[in-house]
C-alpha positions in Angstrom: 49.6 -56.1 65.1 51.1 -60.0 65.7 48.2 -61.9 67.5 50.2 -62.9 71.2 48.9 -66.4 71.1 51.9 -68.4 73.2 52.5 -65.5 75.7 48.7 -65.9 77.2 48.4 -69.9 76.8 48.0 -70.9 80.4 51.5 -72.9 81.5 52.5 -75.4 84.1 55.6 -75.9 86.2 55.4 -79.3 87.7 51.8 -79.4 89.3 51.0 -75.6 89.2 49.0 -74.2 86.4 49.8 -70.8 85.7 47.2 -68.4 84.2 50.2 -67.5 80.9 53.7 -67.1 80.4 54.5 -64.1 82.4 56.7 -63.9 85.2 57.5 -61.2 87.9 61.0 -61.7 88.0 62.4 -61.4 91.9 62.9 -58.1 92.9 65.3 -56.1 95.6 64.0 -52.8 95.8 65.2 -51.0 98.7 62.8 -48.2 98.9 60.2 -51.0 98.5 60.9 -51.9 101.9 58.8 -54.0 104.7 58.7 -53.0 108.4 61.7 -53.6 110.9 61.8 -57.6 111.0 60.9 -58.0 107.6 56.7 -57.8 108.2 55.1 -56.5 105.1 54.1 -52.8 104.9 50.8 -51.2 103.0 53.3 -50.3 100.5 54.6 -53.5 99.8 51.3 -55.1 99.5 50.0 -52.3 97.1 53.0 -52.6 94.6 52.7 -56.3 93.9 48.8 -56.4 94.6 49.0 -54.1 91.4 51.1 -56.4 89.2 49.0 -59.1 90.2 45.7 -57.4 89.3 47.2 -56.2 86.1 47.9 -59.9 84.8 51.2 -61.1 85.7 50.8 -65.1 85.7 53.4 -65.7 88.5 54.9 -63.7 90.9 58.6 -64.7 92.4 59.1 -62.7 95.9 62.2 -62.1 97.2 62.3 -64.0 100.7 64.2 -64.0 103.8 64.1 -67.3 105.0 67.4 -69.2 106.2 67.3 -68.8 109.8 70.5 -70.4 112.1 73.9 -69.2 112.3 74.5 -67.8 108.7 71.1 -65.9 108.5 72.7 -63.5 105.6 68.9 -61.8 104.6 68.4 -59.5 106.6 71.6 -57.7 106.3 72.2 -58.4 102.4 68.7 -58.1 101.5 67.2 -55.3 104.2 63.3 -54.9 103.6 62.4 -58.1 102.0 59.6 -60.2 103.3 61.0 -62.5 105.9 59.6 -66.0 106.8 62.5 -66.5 109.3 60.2 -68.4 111.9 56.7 -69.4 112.5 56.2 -65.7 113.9 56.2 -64.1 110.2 54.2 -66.8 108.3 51.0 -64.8 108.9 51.9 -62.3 107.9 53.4 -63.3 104.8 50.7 -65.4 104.6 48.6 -62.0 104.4 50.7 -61.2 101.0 50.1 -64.3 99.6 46.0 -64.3 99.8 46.2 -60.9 98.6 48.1 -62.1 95.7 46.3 -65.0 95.1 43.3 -63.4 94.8 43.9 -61.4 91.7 44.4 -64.9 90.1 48.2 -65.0 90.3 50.6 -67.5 91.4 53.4 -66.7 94.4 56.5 -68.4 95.0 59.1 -67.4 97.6 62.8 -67.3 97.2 65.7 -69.9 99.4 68.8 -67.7 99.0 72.1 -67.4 101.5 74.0 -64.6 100.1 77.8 -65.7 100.9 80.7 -64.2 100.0 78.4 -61.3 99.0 76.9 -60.3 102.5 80.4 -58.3 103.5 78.8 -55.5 100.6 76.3 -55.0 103.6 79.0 -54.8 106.3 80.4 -52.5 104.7 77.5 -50.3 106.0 77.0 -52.3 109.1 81.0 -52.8 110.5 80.5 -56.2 112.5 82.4 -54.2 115.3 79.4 -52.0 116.2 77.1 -54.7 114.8 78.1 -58.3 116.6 75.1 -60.0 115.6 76.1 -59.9 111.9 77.0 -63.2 110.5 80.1 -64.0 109.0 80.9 -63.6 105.3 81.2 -67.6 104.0 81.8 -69.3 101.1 83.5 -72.6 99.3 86.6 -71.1 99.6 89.0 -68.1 101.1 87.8 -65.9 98.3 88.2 -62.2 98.0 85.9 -60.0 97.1 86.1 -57.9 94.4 84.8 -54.3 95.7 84.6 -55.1 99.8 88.4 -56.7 100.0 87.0 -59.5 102.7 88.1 -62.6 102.5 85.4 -65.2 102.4 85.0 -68.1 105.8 85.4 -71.6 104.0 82.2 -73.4 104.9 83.2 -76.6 106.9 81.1 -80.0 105.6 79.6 -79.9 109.2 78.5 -76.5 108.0 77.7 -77.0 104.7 74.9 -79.8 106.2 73.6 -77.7 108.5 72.8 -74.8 105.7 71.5 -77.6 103.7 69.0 -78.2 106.7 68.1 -74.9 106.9 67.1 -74.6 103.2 64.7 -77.3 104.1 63.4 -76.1 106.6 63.2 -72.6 105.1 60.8 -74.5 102.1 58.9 -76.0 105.0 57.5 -72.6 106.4 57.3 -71.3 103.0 55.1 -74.2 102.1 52.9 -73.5 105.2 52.5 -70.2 104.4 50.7 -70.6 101.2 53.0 -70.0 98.5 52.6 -72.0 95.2 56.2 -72.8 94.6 59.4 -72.0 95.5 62.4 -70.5 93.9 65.8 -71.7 94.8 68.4 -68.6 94.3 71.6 -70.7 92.8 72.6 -67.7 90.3 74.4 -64.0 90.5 77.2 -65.1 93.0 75.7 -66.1 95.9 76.5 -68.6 98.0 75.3 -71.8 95.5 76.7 -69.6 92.6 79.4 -69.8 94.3 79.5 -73.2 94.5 79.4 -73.9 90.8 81.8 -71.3 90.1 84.9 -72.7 89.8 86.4 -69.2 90.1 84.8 -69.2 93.3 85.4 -73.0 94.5 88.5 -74.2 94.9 87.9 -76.5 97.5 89.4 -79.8 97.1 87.1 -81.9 98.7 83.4 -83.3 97.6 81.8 -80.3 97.4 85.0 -78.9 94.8 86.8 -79.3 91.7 84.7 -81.2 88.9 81.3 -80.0 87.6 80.0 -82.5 89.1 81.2 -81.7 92.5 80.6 -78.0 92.1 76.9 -78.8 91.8 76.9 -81.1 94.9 75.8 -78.5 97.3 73.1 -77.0 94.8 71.6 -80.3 93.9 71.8 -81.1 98.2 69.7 -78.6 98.9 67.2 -79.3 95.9 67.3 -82.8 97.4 66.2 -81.8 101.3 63.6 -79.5 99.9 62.0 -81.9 97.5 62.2 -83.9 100.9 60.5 -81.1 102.9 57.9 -80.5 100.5 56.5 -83.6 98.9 56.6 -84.8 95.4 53.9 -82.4 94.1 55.1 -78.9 95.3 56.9 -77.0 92.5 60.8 -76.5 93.0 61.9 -73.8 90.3 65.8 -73.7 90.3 67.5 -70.3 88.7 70.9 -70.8 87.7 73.4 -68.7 85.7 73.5 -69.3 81.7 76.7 -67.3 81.6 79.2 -65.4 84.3 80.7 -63.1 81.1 83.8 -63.8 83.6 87.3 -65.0 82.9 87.1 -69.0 85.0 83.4 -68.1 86.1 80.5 -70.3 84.7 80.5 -71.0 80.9 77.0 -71.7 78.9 79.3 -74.7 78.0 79.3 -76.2 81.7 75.7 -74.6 82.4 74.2 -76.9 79.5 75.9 -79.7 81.5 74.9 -78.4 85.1 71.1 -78.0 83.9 70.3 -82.0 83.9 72.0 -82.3 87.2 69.3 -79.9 89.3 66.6 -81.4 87.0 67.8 -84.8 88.2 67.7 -83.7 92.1 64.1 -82.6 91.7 63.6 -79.1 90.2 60.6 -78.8 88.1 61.8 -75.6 86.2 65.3 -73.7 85.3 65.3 -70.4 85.5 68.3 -68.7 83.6 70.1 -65.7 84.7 73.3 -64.3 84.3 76.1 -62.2 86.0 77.4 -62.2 89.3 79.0 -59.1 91.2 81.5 -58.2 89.0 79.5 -58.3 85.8 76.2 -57.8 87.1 75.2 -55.4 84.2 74.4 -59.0 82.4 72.3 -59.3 85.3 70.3 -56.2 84.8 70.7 -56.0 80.9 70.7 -52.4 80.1 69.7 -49.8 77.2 73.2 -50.5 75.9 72.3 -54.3 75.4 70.4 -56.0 73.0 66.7 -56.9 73.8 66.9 -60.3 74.2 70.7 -60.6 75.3 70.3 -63.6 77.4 68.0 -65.9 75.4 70.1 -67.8 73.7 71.0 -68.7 76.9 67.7 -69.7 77.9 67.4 -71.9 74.6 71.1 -74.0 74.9 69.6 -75.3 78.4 66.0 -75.7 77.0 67.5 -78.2 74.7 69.2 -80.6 77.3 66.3 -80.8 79.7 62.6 -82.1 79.9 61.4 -79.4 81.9 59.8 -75.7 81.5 62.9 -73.3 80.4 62.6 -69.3 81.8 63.8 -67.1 80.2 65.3 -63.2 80.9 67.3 -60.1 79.9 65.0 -57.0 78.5 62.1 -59.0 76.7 59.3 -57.2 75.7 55.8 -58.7 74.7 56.5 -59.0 70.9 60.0 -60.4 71.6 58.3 -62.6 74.1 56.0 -64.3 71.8 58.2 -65.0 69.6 60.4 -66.4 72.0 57.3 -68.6 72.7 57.2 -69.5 69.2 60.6 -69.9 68.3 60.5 -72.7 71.5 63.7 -70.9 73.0 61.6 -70.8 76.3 58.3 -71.9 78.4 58.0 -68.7 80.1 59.4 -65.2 79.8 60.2 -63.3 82.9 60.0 -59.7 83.5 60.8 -57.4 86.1 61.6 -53.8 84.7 58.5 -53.5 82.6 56.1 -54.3 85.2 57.9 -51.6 87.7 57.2 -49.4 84.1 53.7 -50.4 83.5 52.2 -52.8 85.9 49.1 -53.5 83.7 51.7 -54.9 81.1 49.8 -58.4 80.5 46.1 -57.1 80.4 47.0 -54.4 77.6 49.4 -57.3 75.8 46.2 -59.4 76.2 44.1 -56.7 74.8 45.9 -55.7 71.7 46.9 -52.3 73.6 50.6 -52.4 73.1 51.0 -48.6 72.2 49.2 -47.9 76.2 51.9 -49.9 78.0 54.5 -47.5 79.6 58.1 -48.7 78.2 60.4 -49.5 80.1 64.0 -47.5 79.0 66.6 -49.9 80.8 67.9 -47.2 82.5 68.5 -49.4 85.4 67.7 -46.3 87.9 65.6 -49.0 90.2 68.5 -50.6 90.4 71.4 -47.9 90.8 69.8 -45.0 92.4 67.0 -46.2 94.6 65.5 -43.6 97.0 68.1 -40.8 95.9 65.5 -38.1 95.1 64.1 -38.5 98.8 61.1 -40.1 98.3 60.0 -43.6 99.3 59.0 -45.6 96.4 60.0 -43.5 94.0 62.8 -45.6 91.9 61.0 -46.2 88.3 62.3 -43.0 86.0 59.1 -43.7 83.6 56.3 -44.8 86.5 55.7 -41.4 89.1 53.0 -43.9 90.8 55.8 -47.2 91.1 56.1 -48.3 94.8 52.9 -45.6 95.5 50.3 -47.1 94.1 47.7 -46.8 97.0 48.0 -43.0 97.2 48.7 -42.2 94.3 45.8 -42.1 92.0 44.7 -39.0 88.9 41.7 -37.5 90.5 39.4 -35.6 87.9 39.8 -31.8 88.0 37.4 -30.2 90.5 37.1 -27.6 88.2 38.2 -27.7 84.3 41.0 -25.1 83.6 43.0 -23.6 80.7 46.6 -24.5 81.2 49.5 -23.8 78.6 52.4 -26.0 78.9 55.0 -24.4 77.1 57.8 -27.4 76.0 57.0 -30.8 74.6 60.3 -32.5 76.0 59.7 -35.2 78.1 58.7 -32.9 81.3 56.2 -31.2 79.0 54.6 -33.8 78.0 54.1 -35.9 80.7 52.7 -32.5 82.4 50.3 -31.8 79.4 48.8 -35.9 79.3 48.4 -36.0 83.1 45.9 -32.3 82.8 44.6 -33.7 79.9 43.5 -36.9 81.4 42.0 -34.9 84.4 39.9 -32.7 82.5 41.7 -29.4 81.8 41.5 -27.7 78.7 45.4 -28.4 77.6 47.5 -26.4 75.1 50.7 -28.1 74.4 53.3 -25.8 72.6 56.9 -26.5 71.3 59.2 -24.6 69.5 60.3 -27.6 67.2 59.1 -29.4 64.6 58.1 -32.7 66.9 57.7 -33.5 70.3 60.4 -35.2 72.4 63.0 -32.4 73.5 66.3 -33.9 74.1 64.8 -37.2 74.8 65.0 -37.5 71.0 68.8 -36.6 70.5 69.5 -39.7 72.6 66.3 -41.7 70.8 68.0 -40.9 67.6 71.3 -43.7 68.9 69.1 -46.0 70.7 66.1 -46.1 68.4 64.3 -48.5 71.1 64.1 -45.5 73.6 61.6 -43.1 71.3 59.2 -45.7 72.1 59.1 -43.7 75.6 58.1 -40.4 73.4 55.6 -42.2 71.4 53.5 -43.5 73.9 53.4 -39.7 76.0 52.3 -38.8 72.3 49.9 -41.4 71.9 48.7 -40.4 75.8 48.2 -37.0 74.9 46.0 -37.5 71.9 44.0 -40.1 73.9 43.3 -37.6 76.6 42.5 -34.5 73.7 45.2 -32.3 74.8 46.3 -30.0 72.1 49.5 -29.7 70.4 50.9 -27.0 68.8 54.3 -27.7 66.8 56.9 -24.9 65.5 55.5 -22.4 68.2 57.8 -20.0 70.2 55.6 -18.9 73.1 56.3 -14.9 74.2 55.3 -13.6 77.1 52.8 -11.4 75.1 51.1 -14.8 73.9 50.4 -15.7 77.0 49.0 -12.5 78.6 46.7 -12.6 75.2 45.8 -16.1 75.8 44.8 -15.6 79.4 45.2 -19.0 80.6 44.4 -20.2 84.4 47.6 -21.5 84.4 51.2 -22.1 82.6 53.7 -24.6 83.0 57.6 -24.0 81.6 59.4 -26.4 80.5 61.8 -25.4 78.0 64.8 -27.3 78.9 68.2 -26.3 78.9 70.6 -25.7 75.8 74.1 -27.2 75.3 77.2 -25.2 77.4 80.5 -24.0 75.2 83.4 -23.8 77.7 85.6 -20.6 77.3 88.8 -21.8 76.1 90.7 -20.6 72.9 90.5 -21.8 69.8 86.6 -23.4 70.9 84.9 -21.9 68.0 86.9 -23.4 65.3 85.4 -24.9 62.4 86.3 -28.2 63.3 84.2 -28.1 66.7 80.6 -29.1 66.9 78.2 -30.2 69.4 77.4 -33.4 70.4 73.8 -32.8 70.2 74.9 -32.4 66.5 76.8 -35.4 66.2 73.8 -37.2 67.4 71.0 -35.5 65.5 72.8 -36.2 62.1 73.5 -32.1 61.5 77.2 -32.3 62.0 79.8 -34.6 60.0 83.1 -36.1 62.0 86.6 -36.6 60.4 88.3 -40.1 61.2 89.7 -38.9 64.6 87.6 -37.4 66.9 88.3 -36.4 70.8 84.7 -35.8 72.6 85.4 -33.0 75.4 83.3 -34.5 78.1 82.7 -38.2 79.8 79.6 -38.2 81.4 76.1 -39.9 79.7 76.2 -37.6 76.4 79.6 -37.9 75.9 79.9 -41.5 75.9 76.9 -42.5 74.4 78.8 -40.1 71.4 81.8 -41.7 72.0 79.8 -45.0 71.4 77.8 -43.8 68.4 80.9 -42.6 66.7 83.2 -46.0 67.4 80.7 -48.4 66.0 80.9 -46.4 62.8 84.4 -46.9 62.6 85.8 -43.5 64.0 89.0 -43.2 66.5 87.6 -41.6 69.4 89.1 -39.8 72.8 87.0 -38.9 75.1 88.7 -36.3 77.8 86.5 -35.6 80.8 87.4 -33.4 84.0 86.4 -35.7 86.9 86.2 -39.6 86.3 85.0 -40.8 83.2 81.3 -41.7 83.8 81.2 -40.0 87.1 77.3 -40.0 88.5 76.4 -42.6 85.9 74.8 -45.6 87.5 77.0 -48.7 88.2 75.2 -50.9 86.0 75.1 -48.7 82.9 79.1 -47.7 83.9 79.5 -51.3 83.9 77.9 -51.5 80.1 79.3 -48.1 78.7 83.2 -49.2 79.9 82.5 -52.9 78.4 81.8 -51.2 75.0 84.2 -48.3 75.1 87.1 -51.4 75.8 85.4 -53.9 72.9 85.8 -50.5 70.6 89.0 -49.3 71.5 87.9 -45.8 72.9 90.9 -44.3 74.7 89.5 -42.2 77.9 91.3 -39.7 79.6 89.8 -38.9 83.0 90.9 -36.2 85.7 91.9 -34.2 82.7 90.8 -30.5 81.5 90.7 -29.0 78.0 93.1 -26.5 77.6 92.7 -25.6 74.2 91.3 -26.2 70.9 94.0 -26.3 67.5 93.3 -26.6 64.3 95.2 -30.2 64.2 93.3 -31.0 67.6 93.5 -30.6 71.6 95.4 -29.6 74.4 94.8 -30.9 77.4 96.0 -30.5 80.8 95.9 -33.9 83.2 96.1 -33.5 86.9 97.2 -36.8 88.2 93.6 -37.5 89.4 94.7 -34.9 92.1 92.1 -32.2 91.5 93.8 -30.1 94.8 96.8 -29.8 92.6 94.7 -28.9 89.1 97.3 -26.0 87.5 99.7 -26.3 90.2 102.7 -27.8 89.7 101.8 -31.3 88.9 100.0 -31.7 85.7 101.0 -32.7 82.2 100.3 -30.8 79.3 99.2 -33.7 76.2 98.0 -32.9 72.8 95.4 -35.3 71.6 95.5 -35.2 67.6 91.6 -34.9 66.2 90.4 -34.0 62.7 86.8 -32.7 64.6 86.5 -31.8 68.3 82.8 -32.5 69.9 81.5 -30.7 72.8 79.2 -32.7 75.7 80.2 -30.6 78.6 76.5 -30.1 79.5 73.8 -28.1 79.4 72.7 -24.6 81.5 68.7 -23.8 82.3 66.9 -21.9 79.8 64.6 -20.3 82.8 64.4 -16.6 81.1 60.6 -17.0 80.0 59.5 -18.4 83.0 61.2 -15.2 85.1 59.8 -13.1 82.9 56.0 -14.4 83.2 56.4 -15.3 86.8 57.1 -11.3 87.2 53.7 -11.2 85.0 51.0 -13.3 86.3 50.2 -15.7 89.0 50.0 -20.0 88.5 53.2 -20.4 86.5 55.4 -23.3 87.2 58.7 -24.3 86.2 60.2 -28.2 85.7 62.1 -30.2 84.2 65.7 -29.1 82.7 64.9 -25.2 83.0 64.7 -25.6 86.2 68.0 -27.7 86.6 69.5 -30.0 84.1 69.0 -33.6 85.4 67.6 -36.7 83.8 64.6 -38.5 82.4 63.0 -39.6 86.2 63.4 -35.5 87.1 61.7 -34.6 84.4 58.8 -37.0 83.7 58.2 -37.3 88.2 58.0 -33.3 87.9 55.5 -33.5 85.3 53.6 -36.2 86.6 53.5 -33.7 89.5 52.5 -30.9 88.8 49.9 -31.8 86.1 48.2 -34.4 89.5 47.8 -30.9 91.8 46.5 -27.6 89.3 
């Protein structure tokens, strides 16, 4: 294994000494959430208290702290830690020693939302809610998804906010905190500012670059005031908009010298605002280490520490390091994964940290199984980590698992580390279920089956490959226990002509068993489908992809965002609110409804015939829950998860695992 050398070299950033090059990247997690006001919670302690203990150097909390007439936190950002007034410093402050004392530096965040806030209104209509403060920024502005128009800041208000950023840093400075963290990126209100796609003011504050960064560098300006000469002023700022007029790397390189010259002792660089904030929250679809290069353009025009983001694991990290590209390497994804991240890096343990996938579900679908804290589709204990612990077995049983998917295995490790005699059996040849079909297109995500393999024969559970379990086995074995998890097996819509030599599966397609022609429509336009649709493209094949609801319907925005960026760059063609009517030997017919689905095979639809030398199938899968009816009819202490219980995703199966391995 490469020796991390750079990654645990203890750092500075201005006067602060930080412990090594890792950084908890500013998180807004909603289940994560503090009491009414914004007063920390048990919860919220535990979750960073754990990221701190497990070796993070510095941690970057997202704040509420703007108080006055344009207070945009607690609306936009519901549940963060507030420092509003002198009422919440102690209990901030209670976070901070907390923190502090696992050897870990805090900073808090200065951040007014702007033009942004109305996504929040949208839940709160200022009509029931008067208190809410209006949506402002440089200019009448519309935005994108809401449709409000943005309140042009006056230069009377645009000093007063200034103000209020300073004294925001002077409560934050009195609370404890090590640094602070000016938020000047993903199109808020200072993003904003620089943008001029944003800004169109005409005024000081508008126009040139120079002008554009007169409210940032302002505000750097009052809080270098506020805070004296030797407290750390870290200023994040967007490398890169990916927007048609938005901020350029070009004009970043020249906007970077400009904060550094107001007072910030560190750039932080980000990327993506609302409309392209999947180069926010780089995704399994992006390269590790998308935004780097971004990072190292800006390192090279200033004489201060450089940090660096977007999906950067600890080998990438060091080399990063290395390479001088950046000073220090944030992360925020991989610590949700695997909190204890730096002390295994540290240790040589890299096969024990939990991978993070990207699958951006902490971002897109916090809170949407129903339980608090659970958003992390790897991590069962993320935003729990006070109650939930693996207790030792009070008595050691025999448990079969039968399935080594994902759900299977996390099931089979979890009894195995709490002392039961395990048996792990799977049908295949190798363990991963479907996890691998999708593994085998995005080599980076088999890391997720490799370290539940690696977990399992750590913890001496038993695996047992190319075995079909029958109900007879099982009455045979005798076990205290079984656990089904079969999964689910592909679903072949009844339509003529479906059977045809030139259909396959896209489980096929995937795997490497079936070969494509040139032109290929993929029935089908959810996850599966796509990522098909994207496997095929990039090896030069036409592709359709025809799906009955909206293409990428229940996908995540950020991932949606991704998947329709690459479908566009490869020319997919998609064909939404439309049904397969038929299979031909020359291709498909298809019926299209006009995105009216009241009216599907009524009188308004369109018959089209898509030409296609093969036909792939990713319509979904149906529950393979025969064996466990059968042995539930048989025996007592047999449970069902994962996909033969419902076909869902990765988070279902591994939470259920995690589950029910923590209570037999």
């Amino acid at each position: 294994m490469e020796k991390l050398v750079k990654l645990f070299e203890p750092g500075r950033i201005g006067t602060m000494g930080v412990r090594n090059r890792i950084i908890l990247a500013p998180l807004g997690l909603r289940p994560l959430t503090t009491e009414p006001g914004g007063y920390p919670t048990e919860r919220f302690i535990a979750f960073y208290e754990a990221r701190a203990r497990g070796g993070v150097g510095l941690i970057q909390l997202t704040t509420t702290i703007l108080s006055g007439p344009y207070l945009s936190g607690p609306f936009y950002a519901a549940g963060t830690l507030s420092i509003l007034d002198d009422e919440h410093i102690p209990g901030a402050r209670r976070v901070v020693e907390v923190l502090k004392a696992q050897g870990t530096k805090v900073s808090f965040s200065l951040t007014n939302h702007g033009i942004r806030v109305s996504e929040a209104l949208e839940r709160r209509p200022p009509e029931t809610h008067p208190e809410l403060v209006p949506v402002v920024g440089p200019s009448a502005i519309r935005h994108p998804l809401t449709g409000r128009v943005a309140q042009p800041l006056m230069k009377e208000e645009i000093h007063q906010m200034v103000e209020e950023f300073g004294q925001g840093a002077r409560r934050g400075k009195m609370t404890g905190f090590d640094a602070i963290r000016i938020q000047g990126c993903h199109g808020y209100l200072i993003g904003q500012f620089l943008s001029k796609r944003a800004n169109k003011r005409t005024d000081e504050y508008g126009g040139s670059l120079e002008n554009r960064c007169r409210f940032a560098c302002d505000i750097i300006r009052r809080v270098r005031k506020e805070v004296g000469p030797d407290f750390p002023i870290i200023f994040r700022m967007n490398g890169d908009d990916y927007l048609e007029e938005g901020i350029t790397l070009e004009e970043a390189v020249e906007q970077a010298p400009l904060f550094v010259e107001a007072g910030a002792d560190a750039l932080d660089i980000s990327a993506g605002p609302r409309e392209s904030h999947h180069w926010q929250f780089v995704t399994m679809y992006h390269p590790s280490g998308a935004l780097v290069h971004l990072a190292a353009a800006i390192k090279r025009k200033v004489n201060v520490p450089v940090i660096a983001a977007g999906k950067i694991g600890p080998l990438l990290a060091e080399q990063i390091l290395q390479e001088g590209s950046a000073d220090f390497i944030h992360m925020a994804r991989p610590l949700i994964a695997d909190p204890d991240l730096p002390n295994k890096a540290r240790e040589g343990r890299l096969d024990d940290i939990r991978p993070c996938i990207y699958c951006n579900q902490c971002k897109d679908r916090p809170g949407l199984i129903g339980v608090p804290g659970c958003y992390c589709a790897v991590n069962p204990a993320a935003g729990k980590e006070r109650e939930y612990a693996l207790r030792p077995a009070e008595r050691r049983k025999r448990v079969m698992v039968i399935g080594g998917g994902l759900a299977g295995m996390e099931a089979a490790r979890t009894l195995a580390e709490r002392g039961h005699d395990t048996n792990l059996y799977e049908a295949s040849d190798r363990l991963g279920g479907q996890w691998n079909i999708i593994s085998s297109c995005r080599a980076e995500l088999a890391a997720l089956t490799r370290y539940l393999t690696s977990g399992l024969e750590k913890a001496r559970g038993k695996v047992f490959l190319n075995q079909r379990v029958t109900p007879q086995m099982v009455q045979e074995a005798k076990p205290d226990a079984v656990i089904v998890a079969i999964g689910a097996t592909p679903v072949v819509p009844d339509v003529p002509g479906v059977h045809g030599k030139n259909v396959v599966l896209a489980i096929d397609v995937l795997t490497g068993k079936a070969n494509v022609g040139e032109e290929v429509v993929i029935i089908g336009g959810r996850l599966v489908g796509l990522d098909t649709a994207l496997f095929l493209a990039e090896r030069g094949k036409k592709v359709s992809v025809v799906e009955m609801r909206k293409i990428a319907w229940g996908v995540g925005s950020t991932l949606k965002l991704a998947l329709m960026e690459k479908m566009i760059e490869h020319g997919v063609h998609l064909y939404p609110d439309s049904t397969l009517e038929r299979v031909t030997e020359n291709g498909v017919n298809i019926i299209w409804d006009g995105g009216d689905s009241t009216t599907r095979r009524g009188e308004r639809y369109e018959l089209l015939f898509l030409k296609a030398d093969t036909v792939v199938l990713a319509v979904g899968s149906k529950s393979e829950s025969g064996l466990a009816e059968e042995l539930g009819g048989l025996m007592s202490g047999v449970y069902s998860i994962g996909d033969c219980v419902e076909p869902r995703d990765v988070l279902a199966a591994i939470h259920e695992g995690s589950a029910v391995g923590s209570k037999i």
